[in-house]
DRENFI-983655 format. One record per residue (C-alpha): residue in one letter; y, x, z. Coordinates in steps of 0.001 Angstrom, whole numbers, plus 524288, in hexadecimal, padded with zeros to 5 digits. Layout:
<atom><residuo>a</residuo><north>Y</north><east>X</east><up>Z</up></atom>
...
END
This chain:
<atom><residuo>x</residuo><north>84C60</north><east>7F654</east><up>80BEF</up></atom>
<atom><residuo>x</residuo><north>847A9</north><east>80304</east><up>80F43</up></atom>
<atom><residuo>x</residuo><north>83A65</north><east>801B4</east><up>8064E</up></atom>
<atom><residuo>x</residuo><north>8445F</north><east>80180</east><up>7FC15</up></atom>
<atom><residuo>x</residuo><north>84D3C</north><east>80A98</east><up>80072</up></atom>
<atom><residuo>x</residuo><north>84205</north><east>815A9</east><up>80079</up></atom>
<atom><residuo>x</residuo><north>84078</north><east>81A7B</east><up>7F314</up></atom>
<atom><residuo>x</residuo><north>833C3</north><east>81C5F</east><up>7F351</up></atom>
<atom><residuo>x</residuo><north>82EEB</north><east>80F99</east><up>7F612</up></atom>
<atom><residuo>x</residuo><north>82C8F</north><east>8050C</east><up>7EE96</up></atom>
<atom><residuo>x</residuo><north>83AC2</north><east>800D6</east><up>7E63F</up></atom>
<atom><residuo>x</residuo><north>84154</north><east>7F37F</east><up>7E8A8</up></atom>
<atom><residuo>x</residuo><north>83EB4</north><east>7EB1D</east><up>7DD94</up></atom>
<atom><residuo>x</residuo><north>84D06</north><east>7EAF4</east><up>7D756</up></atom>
<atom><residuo>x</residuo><north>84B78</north><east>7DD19</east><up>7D05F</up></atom>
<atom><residuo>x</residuo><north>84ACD</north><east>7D532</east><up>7DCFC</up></atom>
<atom><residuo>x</residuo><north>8515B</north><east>7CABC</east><up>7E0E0</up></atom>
<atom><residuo>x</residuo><north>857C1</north><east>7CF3A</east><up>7EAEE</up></atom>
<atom><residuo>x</residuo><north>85E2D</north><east>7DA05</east><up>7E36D</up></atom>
<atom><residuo>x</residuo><north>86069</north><east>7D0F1</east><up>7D871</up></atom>
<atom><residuo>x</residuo><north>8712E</north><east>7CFED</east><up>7DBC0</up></atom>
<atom><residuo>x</residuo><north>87212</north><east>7E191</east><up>7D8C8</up></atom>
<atom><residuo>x</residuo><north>87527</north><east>7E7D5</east><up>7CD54</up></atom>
<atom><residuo>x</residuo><north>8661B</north><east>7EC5B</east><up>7CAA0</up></atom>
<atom><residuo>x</residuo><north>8655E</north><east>7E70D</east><up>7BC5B</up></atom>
<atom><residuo>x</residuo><north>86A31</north><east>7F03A</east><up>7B223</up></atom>
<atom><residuo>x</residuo><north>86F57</north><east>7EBA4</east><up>7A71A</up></atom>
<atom><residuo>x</residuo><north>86458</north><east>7F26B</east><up>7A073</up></atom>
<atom><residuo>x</residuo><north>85AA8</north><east>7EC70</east><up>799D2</up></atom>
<atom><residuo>x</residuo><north>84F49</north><east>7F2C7</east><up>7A00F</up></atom>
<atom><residuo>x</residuo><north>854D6</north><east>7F0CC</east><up>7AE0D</up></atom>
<atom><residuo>x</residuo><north>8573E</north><east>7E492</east><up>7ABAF</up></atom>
<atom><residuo>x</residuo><north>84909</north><east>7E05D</east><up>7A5A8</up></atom>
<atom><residuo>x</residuo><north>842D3</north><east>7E88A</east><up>7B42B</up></atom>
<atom><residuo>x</residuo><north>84B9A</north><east>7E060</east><up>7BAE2</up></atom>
<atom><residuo>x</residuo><north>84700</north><east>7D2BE</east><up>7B5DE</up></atom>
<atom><residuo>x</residuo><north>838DE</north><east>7D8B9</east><up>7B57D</up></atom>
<atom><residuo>x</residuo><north>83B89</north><east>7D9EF</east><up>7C3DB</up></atom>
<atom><residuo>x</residuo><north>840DD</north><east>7CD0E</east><up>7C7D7</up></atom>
<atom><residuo>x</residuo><north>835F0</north><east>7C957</east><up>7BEFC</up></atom>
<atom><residuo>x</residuo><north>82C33</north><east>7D04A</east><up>7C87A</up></atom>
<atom><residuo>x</residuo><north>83385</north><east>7C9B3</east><up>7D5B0</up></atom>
<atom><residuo>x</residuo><north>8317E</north><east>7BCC2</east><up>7D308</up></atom>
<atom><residuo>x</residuo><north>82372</north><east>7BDAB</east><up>7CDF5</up></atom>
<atom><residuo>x</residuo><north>8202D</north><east>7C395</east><up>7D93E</up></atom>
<atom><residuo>x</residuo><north>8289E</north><east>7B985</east><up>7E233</up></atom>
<atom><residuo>x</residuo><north>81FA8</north><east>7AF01</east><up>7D93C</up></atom>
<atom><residuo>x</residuo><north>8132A</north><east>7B7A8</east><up>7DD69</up></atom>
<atom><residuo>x</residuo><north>817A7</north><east>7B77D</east><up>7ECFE</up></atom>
<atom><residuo>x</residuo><north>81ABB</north><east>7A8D3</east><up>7ECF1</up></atom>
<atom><residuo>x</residuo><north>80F73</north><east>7A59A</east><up>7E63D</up></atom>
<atom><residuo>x</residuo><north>805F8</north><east>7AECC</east><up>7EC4D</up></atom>
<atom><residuo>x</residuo><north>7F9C5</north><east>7A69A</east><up>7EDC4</up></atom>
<atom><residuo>x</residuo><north>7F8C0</north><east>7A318</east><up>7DFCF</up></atom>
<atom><residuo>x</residuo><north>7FB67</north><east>7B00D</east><up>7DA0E</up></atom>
<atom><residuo>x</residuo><north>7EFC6</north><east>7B5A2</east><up>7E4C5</up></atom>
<atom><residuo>x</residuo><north>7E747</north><east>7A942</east><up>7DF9E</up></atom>
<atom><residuo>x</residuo><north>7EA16</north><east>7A6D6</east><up>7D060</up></atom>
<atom><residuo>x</residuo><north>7F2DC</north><east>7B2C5</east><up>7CCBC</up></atom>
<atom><residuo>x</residuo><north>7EAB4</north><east>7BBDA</east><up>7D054</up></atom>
<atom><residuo>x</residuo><north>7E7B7</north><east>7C4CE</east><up>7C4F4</up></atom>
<atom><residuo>x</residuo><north>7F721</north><east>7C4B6</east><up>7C227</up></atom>
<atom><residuo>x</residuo><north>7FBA8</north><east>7C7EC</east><up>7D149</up></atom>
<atom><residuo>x</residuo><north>7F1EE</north><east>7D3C5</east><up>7D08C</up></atom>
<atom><residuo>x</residuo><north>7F7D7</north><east>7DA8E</east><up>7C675</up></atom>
<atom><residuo>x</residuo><north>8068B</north><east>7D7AC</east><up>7CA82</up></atom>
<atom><residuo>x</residuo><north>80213</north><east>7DEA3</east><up>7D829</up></atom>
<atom><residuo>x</residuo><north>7FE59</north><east>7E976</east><up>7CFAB</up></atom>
<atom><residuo>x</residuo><north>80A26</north><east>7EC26</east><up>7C8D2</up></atom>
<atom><residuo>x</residuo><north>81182</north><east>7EC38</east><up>7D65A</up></atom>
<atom><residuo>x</residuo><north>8168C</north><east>7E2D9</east><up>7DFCF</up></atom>
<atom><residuo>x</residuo><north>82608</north><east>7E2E1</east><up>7E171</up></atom>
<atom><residuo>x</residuo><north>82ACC</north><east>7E869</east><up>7EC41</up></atom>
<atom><residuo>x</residuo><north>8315D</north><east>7DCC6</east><up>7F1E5</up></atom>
<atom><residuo>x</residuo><north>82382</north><east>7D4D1</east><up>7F1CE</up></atom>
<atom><residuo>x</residuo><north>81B27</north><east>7DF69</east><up>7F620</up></atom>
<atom><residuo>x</residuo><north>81C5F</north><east>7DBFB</east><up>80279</up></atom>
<atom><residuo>x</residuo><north>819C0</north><east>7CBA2</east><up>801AB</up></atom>
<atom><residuo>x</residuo><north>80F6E</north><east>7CF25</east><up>7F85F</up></atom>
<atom><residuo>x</residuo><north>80632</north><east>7D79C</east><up>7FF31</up></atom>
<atom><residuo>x</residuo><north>805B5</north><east>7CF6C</east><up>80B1F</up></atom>
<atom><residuo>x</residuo><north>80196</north><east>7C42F</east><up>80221</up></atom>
<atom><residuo>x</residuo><north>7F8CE</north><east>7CCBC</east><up>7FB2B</up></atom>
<atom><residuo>x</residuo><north>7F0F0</north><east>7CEAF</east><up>8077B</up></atom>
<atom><residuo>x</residuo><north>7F4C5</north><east>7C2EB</east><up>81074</up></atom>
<atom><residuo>x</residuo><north>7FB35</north><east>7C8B0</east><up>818DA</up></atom>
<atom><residuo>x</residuo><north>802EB</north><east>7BC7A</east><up>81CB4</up></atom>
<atom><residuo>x</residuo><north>7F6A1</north><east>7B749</east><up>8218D</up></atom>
<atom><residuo>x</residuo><north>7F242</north><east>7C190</east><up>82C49</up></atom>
<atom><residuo>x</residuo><north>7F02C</north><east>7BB14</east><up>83939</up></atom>
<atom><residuo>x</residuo><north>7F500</north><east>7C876</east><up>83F04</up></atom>
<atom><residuo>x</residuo><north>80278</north><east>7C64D</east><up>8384E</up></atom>
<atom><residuo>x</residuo><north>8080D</north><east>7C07F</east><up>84529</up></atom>
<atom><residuo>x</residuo><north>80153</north><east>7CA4D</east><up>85013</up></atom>
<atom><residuo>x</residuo><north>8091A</north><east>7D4EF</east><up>849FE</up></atom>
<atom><residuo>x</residuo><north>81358</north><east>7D5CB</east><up>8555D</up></atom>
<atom><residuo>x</residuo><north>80AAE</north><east>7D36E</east><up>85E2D</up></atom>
<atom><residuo>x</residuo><north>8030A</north><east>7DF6B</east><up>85B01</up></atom>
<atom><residuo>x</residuo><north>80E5F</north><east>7E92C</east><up>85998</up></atom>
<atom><residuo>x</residuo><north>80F20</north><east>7E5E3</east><up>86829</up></atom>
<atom><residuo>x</residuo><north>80242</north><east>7EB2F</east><up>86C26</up></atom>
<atom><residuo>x</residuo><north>7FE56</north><east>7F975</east><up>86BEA</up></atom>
<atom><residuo>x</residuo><north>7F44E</north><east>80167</east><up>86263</up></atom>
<atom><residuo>x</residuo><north>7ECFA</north><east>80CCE</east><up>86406</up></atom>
<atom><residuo>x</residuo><north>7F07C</north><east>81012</east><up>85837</up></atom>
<atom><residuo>x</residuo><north>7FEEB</north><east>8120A</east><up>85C2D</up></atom>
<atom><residuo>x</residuo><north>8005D</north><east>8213C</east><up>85C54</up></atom>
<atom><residuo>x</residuo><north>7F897</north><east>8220D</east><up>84FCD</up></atom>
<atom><residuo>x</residuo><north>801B9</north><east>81916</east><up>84710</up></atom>
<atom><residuo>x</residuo><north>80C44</north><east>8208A</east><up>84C8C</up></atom>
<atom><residuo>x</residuo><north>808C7</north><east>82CCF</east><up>848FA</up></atom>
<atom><residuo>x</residuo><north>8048D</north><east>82847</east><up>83B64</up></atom>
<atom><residuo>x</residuo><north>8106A</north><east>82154</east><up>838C7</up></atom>
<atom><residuo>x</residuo><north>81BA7</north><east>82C1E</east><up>834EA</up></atom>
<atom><residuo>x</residuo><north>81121</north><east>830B9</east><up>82A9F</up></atom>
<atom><residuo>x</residuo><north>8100E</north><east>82225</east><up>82303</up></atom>
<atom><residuo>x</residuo><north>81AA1</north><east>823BF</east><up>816F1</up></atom>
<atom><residuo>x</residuo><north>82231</north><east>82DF9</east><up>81ECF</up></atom>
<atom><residuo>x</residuo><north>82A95</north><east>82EE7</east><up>8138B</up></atom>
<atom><residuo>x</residuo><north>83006</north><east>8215E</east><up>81329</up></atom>
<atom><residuo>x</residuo><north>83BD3</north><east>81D00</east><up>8183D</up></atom>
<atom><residuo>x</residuo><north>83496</north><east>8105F</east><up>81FF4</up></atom>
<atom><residuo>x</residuo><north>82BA1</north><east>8198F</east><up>825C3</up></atom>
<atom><residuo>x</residuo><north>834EC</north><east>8245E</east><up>8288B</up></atom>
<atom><residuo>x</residuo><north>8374B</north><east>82860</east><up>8369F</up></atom>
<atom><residuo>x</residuo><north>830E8</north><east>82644</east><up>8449E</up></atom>
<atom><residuo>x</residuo><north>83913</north><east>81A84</east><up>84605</up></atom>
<atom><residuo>x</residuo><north>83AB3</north><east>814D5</east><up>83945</up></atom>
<atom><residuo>x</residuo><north>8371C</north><east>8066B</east><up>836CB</up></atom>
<atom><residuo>x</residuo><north>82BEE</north><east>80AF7</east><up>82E47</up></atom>
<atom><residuo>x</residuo><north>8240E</north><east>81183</east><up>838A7</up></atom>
<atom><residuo>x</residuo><north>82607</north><east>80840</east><up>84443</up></atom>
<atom><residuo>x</residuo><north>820E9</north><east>7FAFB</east><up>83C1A</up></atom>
<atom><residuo>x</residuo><north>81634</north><east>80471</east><up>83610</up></atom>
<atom><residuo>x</residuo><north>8125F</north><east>80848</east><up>841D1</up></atom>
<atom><residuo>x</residuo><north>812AB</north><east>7F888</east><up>84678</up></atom>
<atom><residuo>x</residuo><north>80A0B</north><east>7F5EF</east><up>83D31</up></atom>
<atom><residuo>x</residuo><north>7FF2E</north><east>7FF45</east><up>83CC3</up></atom>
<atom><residuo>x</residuo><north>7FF69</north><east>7FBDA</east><up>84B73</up></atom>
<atom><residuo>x</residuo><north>7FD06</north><east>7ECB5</east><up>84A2F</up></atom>
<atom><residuo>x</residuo><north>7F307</north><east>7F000</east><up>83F92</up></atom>
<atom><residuo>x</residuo><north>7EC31</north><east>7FA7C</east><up>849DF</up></atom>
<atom><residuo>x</residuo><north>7EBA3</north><east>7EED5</east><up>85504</up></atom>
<atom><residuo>x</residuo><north>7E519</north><east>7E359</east><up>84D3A</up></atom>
<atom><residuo>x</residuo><north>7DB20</north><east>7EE7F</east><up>84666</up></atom>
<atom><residuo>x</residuo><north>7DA40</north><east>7F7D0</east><up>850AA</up></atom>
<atom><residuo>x</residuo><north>7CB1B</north><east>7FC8B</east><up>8490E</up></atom>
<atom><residuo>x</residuo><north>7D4B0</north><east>80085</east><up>83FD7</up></atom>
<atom><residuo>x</residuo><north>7DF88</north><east>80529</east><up>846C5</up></atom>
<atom><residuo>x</residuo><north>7E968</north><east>80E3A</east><up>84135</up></atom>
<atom><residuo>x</residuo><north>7E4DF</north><east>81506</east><up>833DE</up></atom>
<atom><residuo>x</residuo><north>7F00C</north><east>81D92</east><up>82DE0</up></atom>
<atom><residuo>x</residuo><north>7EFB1</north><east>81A9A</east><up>8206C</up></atom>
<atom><residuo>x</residuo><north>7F1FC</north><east>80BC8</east><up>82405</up></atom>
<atom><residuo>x</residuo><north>7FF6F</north><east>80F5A</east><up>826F8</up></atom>
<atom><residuo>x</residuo><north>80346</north><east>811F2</east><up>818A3</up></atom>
<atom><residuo>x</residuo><north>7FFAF</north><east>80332</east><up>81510</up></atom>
<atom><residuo>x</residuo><north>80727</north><east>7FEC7</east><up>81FD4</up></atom>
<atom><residuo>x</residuo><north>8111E</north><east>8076C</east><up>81D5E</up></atom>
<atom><residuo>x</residuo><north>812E3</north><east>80084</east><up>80FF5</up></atom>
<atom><residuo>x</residuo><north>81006</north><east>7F4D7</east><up>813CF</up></atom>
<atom><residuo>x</residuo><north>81CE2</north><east>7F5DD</east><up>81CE1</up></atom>
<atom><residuo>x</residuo><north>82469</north><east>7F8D9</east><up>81313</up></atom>
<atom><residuo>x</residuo><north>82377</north><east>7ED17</east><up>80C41</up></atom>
<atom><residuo>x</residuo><north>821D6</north><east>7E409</east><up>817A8</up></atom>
<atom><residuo>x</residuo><north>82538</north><east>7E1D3</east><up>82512</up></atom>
<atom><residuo>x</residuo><north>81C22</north><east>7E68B</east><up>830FD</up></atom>
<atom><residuo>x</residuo><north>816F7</north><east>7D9C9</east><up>833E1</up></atom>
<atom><residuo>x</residuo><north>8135E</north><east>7D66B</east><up>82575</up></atom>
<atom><residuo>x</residuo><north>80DC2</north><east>7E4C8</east><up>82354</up></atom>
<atom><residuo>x</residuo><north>804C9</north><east>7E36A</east><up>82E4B</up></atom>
<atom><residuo>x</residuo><north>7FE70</north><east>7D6EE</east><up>829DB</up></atom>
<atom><residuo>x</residuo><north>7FD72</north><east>7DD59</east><up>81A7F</up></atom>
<atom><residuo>x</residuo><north>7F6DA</north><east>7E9D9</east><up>82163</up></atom>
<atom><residuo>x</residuo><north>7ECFA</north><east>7E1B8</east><up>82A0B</up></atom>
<atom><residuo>x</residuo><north>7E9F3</north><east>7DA8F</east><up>81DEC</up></atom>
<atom><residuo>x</residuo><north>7E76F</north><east>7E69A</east><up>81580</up></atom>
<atom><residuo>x</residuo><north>7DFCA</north><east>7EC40</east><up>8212C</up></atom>
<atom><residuo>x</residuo><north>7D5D2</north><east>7E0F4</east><up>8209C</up></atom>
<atom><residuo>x</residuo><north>7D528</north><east>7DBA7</east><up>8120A</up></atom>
<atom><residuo>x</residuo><north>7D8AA</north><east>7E862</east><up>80A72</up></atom>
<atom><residuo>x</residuo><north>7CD30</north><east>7F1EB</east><up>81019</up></atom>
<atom><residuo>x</residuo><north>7D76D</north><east>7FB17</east><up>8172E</up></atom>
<atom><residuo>x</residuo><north>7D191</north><east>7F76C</east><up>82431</up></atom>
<atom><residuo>x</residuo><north>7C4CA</north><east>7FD9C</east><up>82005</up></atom>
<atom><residuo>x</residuo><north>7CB36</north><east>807A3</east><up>81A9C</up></atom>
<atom><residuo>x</residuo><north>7D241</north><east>80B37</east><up>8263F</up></atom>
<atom><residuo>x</residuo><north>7C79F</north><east>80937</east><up>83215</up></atom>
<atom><residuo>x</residuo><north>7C5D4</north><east>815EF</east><up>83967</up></atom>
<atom><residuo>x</residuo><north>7B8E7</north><east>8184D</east><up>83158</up></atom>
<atom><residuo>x</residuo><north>7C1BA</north><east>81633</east><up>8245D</up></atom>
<atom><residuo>x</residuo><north>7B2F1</north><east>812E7</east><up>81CFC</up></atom>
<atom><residuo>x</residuo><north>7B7C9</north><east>80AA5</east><up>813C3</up></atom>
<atom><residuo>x</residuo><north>7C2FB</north><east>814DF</east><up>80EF8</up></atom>
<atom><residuo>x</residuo><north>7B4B4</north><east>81E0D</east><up>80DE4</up></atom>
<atom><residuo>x</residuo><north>7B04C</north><east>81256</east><up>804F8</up></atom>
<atom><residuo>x</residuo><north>7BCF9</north><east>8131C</east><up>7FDA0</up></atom>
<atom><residuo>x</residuo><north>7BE46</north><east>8206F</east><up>7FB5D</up></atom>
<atom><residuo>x</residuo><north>7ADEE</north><east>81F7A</east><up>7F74C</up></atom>
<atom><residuo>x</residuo><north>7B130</north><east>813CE</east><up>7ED87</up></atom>
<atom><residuo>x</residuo><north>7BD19</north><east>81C5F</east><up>7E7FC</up></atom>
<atom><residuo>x</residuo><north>7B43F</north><east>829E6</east><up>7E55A</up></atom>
<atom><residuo>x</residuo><north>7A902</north><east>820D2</east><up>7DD22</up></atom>
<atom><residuo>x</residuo><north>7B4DA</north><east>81B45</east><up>7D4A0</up></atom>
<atom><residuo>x</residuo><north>7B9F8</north><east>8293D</east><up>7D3F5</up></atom>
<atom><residuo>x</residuo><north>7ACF0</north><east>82DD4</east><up>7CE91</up></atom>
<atom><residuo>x</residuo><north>7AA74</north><east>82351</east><up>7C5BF</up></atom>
<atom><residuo>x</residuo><north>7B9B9</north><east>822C2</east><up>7C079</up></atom>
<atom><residuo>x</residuo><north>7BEA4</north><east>8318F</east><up>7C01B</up></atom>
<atom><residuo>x</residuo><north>7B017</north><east>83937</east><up>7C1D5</up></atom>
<atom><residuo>x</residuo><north>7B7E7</north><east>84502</east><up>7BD23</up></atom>
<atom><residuo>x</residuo><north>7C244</north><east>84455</east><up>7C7E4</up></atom>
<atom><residuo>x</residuo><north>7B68F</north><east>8413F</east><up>7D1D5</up></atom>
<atom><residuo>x</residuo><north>7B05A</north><east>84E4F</east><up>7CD84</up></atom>
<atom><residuo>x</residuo><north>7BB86</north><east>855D7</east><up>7D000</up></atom>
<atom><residuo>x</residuo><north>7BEC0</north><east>84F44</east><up>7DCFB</up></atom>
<atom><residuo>x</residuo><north>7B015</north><east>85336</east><up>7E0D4</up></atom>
<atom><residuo>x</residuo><north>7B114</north><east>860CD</east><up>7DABF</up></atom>
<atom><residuo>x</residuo><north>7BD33</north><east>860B9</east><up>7E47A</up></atom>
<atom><residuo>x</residuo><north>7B779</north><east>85BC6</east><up>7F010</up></atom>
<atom><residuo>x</residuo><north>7C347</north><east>851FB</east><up>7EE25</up></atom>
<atom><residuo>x</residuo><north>7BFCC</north><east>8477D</east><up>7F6BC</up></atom>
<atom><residuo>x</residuo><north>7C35D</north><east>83925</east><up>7F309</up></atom>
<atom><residuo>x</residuo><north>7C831</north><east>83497</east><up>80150</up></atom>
<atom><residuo>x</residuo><north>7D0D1</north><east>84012</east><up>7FF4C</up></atom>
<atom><residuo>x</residuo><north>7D9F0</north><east>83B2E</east><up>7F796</up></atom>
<atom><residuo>x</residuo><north>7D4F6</north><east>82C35</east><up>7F89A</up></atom>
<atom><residuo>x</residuo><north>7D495</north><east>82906</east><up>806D1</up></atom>
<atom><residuo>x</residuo><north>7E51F</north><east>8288A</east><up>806D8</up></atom>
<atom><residuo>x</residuo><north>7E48F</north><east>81F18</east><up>7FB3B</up></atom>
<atom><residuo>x</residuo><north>7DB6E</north><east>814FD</east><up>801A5</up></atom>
<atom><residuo>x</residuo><north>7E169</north><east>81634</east><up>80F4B</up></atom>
<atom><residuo>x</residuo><north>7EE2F</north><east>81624</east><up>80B53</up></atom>
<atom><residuo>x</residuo><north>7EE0B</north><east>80F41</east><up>7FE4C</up></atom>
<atom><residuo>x</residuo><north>7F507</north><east>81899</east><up>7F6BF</up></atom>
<atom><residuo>x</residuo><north>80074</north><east>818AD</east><up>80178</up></atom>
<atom><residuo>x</residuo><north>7FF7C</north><east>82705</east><up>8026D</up></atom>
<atom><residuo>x</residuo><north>7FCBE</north><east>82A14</east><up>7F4EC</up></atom>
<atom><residuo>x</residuo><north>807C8</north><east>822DF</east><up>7EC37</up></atom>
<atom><residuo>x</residuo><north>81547</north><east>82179</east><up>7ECA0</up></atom>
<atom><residuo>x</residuo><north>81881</north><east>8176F</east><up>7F40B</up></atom>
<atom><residuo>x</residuo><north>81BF9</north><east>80D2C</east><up>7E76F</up></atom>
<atom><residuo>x</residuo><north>80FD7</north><east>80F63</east><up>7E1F7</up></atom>
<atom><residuo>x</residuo><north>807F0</north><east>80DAF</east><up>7ED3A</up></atom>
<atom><residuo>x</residuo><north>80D12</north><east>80241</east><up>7F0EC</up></atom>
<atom><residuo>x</residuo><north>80A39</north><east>7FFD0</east><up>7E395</up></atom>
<atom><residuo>x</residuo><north>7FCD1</north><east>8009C</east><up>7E790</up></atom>
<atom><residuo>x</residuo><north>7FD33</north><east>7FB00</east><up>7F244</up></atom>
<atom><residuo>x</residuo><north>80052</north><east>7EEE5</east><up>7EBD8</up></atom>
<atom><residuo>x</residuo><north>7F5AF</north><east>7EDC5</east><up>7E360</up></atom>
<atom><residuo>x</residuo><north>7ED62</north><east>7F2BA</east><up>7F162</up></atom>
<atom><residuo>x</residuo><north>7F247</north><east>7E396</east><up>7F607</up></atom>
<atom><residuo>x</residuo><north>7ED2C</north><east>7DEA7</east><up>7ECB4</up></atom>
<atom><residuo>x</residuo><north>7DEF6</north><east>7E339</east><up>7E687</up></atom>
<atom><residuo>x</residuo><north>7DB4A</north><east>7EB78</east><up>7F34B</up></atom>
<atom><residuo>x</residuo><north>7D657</north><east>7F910</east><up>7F4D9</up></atom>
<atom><residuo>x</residuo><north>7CFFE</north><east>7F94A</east><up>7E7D0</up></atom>
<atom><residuo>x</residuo><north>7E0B1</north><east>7FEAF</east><up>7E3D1</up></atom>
<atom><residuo>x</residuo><north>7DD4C</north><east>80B30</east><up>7E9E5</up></atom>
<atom><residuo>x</residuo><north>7D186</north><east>80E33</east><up>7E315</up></atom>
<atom><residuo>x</residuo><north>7D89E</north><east>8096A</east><up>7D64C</up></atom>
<atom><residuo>x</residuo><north>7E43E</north><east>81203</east><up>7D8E8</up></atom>
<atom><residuo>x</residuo><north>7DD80</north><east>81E13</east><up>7DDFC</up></atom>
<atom><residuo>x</residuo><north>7D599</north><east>81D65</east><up>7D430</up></atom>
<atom><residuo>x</residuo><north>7E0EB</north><east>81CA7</east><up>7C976</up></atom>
<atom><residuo>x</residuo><north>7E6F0</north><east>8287D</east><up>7D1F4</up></atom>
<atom><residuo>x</residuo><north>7DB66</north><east>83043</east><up>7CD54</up></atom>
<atom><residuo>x</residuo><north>7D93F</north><east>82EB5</east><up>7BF80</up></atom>
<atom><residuo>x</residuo><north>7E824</north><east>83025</east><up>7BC84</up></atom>
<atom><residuo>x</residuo><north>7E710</north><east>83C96</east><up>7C484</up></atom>
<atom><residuo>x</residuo><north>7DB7F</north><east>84107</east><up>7BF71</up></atom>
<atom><residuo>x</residuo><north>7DDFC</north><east>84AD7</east><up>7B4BC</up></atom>
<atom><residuo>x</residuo><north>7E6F3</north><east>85190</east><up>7BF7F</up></atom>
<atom><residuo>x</residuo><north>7DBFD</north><east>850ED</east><up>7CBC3</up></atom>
<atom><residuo>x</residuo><north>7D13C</north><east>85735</east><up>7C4B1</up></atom>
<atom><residuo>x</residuo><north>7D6F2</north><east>8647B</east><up>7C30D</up></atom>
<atom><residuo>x</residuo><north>7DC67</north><east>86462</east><up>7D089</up></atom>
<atom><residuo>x</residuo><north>7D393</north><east>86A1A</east><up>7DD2E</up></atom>
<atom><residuo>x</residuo><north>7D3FC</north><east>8631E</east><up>7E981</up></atom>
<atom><residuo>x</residuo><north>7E0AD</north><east>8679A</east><up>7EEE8</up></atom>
<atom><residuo>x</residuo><north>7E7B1</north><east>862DC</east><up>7E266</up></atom>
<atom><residuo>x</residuo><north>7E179</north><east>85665</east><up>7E217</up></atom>
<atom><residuo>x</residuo><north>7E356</north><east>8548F</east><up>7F14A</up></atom>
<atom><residuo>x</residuo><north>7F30D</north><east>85668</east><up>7ED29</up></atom>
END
């Protein structure tokens, strides 16, 4: 109720079921052809949820490309932890357990945590809901990966991730992304692999936009520093929140190879713009 309340989150989808019984449906044409495209869109993907194992096995090619023009709201949340198995974490049921122990990581999450989405109502205040099961989270996760630990950025995922799902359920997606999705490399205190990222992303650079990679290096316009935020925080920071989740749903689906696709989409439409701007413009 309160995702939807915020108006800059993610909207409602108006042709559910559940809202089915209100006067939504104009007697316009147009509204009324977006409201059976809707129902339309709720009961395929009520087909895709109850049939989940043969859409991942046979349907493949078809599933891919529905993830990619958007999951609805009101299945994002069942749909990611299938996506990644979540379901199927032995952790799932240690979760209480752990909130009971302490962390060194304690006074860091809390410090960290008014500055994750400080803008939205979840998050808002020392003693809003937001911030105490954020802060629950990023705890458990710091106590069952404690080479890990605490890593900033993470909190932005896990922000998200609570707002689509309760703590419990976020906790086992987050573990899961940690280990199968390359974010635990990413965020290990030597962060090497988000070096190999940001290496993998300047050699497409050159060989995609070589006049954009000139003027970067005429510059001295660093790729990890405006890249490092998109890979650690997968575009959490960046986008609007719609459109990152957005993202992010396509993320839960094909991996870490989105944010190369994206940022790399970022920079050719931007392009004509970047190259007659000096560092300080293209920092802003």
């Amino acid at each position: 109720r309160l995702l939807e309340a915020d108006s800059k989150s993610m909207r409602s989808m108006n042709g559910s079921r559940r809202n089915s019984g209100s006067s939504l449906v104009s007697s316009s044409s147009a509204s009324s052809n977006l409201s059976h495209l809707e129902e339309d869109t709720w009961i395929l993907w009520g087909r895709i949820v109850n049939e989940w194992d043969e859409w991942r096995k046979k349907k493949e090619k078809l599933l891919k490309e529905l993830i990619r023009k958007g999951i609805p709201h009101h299945f994002r949340a069942i749909v990611w932890q299938l996506l990644c198995s979540a379901a199927e974490l032995p952790l799932r049921h240690q979760y209480s357990e752990l909130l009971r122990m302490s962390s060194p990581c304690e006074r860091l999450i809390r410090r960290d945590i008014a500055r994750t989405y400080p803008e939205h109502d979840f998050f808002k205040g020392q003693d809003s809901l937001g911030q105490e099961v954020l802060f629950n989270v990023m705890k458990a996760y710091s106590l069952v990966d404690r080479e890990v630990g605490y890593c900033q950025g993470s909190a932005f995922i896990v922000g998200l991730l609570l707002m689509q799902m309760p703590e419990e359920e976020a906790f086992c997606v987050f573990v899961r992304l940690m280990q199968e999705y390359r974010l635990r490399e990413l965020f290990k205190p030597s962060m090497a692999e988000l070096g190999l990222c940001i290496y993998q992303f300047e050699f497409l650079l050159q060989e995609q936009l070589p006049e954009l990679n000139v003027h970067f290096r005429s510059q001295s316009f660093l790729t990890s520093m405006y890249a490092s935020s998109w890979f650690l925080t997968l575009f959490l920071t960046t986008f609007p929140l719609p459109v990152a989740t957005r993202v992010f749903d396509i993320f839960m689906y094909e991996g870490l190879e989105i944010v190369f696709r994206v940022g790399m989409a970022l920079l050719q439409f931007n392009q004509a713009e970047l190259v007659q701007l000096d560092m300080e413009g293209m920092s802003q």
